[in-house]
C-alpha angles and dihedrals in degrees: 000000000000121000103186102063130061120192133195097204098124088043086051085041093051095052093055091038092233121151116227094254079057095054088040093054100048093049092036113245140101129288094237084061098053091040085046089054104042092050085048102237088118129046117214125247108241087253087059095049086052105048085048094054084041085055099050095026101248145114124281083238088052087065109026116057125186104226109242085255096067097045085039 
């Protein structure tokens, strides 16, 4: 798991009232991938990110978080 990043995938999935199989489908990987990332126990390779901001129209930032921990 990773401890120094924070997402807000299943916030951004919620809003467009997709499931993760449905997230997974439209950037092309797997649902566990999606389901891996959003729990935090992957962290997504920059392609990924980017596929995902591409996908909600926002900016990689606006998903992926460091915790205060890490900046600190």
């Amino acid at each position: 798991m990773s401890e120094a990043l924070d997402n807000h995938i299943a916030k951004l999935r919620a809003k467009q009232k997709i499931s993760q199989q449905e997230l997974a489908e439209a950037i092309g990987v797997s649902r566990k991938t999606i389901s891996t990332v959003e729990t935090m126990r992957f962290v997504p390779s920059v392609i990924i990110a980017l596929k995902l901001a591409k996908h909600f129209g926002v900016a990689v930032e606006d998903i992926f978080t460091l915790n205060k921990e890490v900046v600190d």
